[in-house]
C-alpha positions as a printed Julia matrix, in Angstrom:
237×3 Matrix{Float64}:
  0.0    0.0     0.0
  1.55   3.34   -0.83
  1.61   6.04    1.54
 -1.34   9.03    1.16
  0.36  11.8    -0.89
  1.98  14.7     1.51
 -1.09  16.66    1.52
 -3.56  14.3     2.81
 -1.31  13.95    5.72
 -2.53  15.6     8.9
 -0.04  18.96    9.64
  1.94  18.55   12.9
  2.16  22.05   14.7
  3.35  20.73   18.01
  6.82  21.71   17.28
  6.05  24.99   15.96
  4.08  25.39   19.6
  6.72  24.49   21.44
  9.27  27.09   19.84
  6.48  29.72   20.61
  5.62  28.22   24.37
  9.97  28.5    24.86
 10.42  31.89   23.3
  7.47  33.04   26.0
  4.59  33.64   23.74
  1.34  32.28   24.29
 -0.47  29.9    22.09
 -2.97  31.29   19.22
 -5.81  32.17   19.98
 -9.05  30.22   18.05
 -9.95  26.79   16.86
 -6.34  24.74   16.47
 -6.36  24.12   12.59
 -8.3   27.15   11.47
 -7.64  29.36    9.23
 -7.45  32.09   11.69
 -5.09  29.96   14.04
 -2.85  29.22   11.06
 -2.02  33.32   10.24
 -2.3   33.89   13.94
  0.62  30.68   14.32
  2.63  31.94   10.97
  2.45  35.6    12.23
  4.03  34.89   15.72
  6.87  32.65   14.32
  7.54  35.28   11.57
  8.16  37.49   14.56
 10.35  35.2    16.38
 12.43  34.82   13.07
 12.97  38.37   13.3
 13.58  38.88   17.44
 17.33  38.4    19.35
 16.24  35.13   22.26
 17.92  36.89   24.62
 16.86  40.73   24.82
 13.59  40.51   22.42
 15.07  43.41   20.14
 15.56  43.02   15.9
 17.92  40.44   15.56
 21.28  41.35   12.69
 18.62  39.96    9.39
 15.71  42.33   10.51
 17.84  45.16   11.35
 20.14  44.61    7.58
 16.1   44.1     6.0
 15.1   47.29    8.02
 18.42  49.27    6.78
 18.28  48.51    3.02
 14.02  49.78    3.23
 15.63  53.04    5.01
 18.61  53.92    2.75
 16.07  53.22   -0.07
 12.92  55.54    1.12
 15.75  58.08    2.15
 17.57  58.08   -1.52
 14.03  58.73   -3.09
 12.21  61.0     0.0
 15.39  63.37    0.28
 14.02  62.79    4.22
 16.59  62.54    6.89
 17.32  59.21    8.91
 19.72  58.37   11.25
 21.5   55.26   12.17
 23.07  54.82   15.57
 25.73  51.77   16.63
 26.72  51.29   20.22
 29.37  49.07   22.11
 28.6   48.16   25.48
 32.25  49.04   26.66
 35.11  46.79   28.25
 31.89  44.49   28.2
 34.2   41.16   28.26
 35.21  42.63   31.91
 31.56  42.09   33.08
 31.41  38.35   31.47
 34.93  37.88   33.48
 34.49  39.62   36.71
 30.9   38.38   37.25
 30.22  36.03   35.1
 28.3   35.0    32.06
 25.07  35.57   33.82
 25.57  38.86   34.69
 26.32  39.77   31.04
 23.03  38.56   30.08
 21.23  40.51   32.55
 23.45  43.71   31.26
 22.4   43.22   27.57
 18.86  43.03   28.41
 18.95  46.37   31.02
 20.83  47.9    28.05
 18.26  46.82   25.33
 15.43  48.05   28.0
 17.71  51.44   28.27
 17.48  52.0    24.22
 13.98  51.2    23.95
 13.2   54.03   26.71
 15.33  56.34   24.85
 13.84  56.47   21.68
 10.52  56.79   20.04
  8.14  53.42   19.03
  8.78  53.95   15.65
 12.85  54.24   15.62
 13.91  50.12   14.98
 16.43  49.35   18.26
 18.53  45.75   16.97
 20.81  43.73   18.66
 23.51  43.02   16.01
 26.17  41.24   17.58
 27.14  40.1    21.32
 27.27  43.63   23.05
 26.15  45.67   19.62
 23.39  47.31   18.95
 22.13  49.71   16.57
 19.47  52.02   16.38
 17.63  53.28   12.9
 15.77  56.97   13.52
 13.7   57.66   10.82
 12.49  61.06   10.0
 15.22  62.34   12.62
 16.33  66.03   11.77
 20.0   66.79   11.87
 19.52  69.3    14.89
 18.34  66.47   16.73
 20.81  64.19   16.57
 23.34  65.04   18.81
 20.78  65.11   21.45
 19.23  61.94   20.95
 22.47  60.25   20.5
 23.85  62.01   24.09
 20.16  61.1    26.05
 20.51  57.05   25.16
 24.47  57.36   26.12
 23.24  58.88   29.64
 20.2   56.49   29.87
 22.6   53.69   29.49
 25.34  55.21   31.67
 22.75  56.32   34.75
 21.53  52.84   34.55
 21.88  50.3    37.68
 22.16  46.78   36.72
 20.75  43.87   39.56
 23.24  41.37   38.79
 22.37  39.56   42.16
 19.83  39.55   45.46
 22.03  42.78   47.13
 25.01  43.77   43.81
 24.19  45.96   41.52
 26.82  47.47   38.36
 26.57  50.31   36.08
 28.09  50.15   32.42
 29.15  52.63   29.51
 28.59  52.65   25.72
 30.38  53.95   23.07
 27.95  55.5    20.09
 29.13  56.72   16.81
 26.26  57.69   14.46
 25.58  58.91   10.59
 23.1   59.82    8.52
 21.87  58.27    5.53
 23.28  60.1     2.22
 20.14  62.35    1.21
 19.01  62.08   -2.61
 21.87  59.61   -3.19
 21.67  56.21   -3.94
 23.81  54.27   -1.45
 23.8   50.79    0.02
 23.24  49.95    3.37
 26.66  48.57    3.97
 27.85  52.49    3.43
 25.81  53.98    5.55
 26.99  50.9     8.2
 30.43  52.14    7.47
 30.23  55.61    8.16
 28.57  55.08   11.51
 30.81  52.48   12.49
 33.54  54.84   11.64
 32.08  57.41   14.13
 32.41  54.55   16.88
 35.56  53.53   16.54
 36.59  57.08   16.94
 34.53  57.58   20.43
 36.36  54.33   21.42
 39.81  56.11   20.71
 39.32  59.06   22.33
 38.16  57.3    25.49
 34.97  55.77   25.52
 31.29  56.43   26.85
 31.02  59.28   24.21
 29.11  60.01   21.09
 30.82  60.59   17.88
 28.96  61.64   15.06
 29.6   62.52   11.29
 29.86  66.9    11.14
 27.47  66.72    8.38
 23.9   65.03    7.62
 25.01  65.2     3.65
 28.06  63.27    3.79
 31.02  63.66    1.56
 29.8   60.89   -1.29
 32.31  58.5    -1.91
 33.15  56.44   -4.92
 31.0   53.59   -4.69
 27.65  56.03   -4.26
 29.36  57.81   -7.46
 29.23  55.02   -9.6
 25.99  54.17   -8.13
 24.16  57.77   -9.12
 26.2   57.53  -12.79
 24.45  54.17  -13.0
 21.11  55.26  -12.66
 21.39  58.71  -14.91
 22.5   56.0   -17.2
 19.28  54.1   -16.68
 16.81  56.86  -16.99
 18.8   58.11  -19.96
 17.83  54.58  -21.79
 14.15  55.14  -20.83
């Protein structure tokens, strides 16, 4: 006797449950098997795809999706967005002092300390082990320095429990640029240039913000070629 073809087989969800029962979420709500239940199930491991396990921010693929939307609306809005990246510093001192423990529960007060310091619709990511970034949409250029100094001080003024009576504070380094306006770019540019700006707040010392002088940055090569390209294009229209 052959076996019933694959979709006259009954669908097994109970693994798919079980991911969702671990990561803390609830079941669906409605009639198991339903076509409600089914969206409701697909929607909530869709979001889990996209969350870090640990600190329930964007993971690294929905911030790099989130980026590449940004630079795009921003090359064809002329809008301003800024994107933030942040080093929890001399954070392998906290996994060696205290533990492994105690650097979890710093990453997740830290990820808590971003999402207080910006708005609901700014994306906060974890993007590595103690990086994060932060994509401000809509964020005008006067603003930046203050928003960028307010999540350094949130982060800084921050007590961490990492035990019944012990409690730590950390640091972060932020370096910060905006997306080239009116330019096409990538998002691996725009990655660059803020990563840039950390690497100098490391060097001069840590817990500071370093950001680009300039919302238009200088436009390098690469976003060159890029605009020749499309003139190019809409020339052959």
């Amino acid at each position: 006797m052959h076996p019933p073809p694959p979709e006259s087989q009954p669908l097994n969800f109970e693994q798919a449950l079980q991911l969702l029962v671990q990561a803390g979420h609830a079941p669906p709500p409605g009639e198991p098997g339903s076509a409600g239940w089914l969206q409701a199930l697909v929607d909530a491991l869709v979001d889990l795809s996209s969350r870090d396990a640990l600190t329930g921010l964007a993971n690294r693929r929905a911030f790099e999706l989130a980026l590449a939307r940004e630079v795009d609306r921003v090359a064809r809005s002329g809008e301003p967005a800024l994107l933030l990246v942040l080093d929890i510093d001399h954070f392998k001192r906290v996994n060696d002092t205290w533990g492994h423990g105690a650097g979890d529960q710093v990453l997740k007060a830290v990820a808590n300390a971003l999402l207080d310091s910006v708005r609901p619709m700014d994306l906060v990511a974890r993007v590595g082990g103690e990086e994060f970034a932060i994509i401000l949409p809509s964020c005008a250029t006067s603003f930046a320095e203050a928003v960028a100094e307010r999540v350094r001080r949130r982060v800084e003024r921050m007590p961490v429990a990492i035990g019944p009576s012990q409690q730590i504070t950390v640091t972060a380094s932020i370096g910060g640029a905006f997306a080239p306006q009116w330019v096409r770019s990538t998002p691996a540019l725009w990655q660059e240039r803020a990563d840039q700006q950390l690497y100098r707040a490391k060097a001069q010392g840590r817990n500071l913000v370093r950001l680009e002088p300039a919302a238009v940055s200088v436009v390098s090569n690469e976003e060159r070629r890029l605009l020749f390209e499309t003139f190019q294009f809409q020339d052959h229209e």
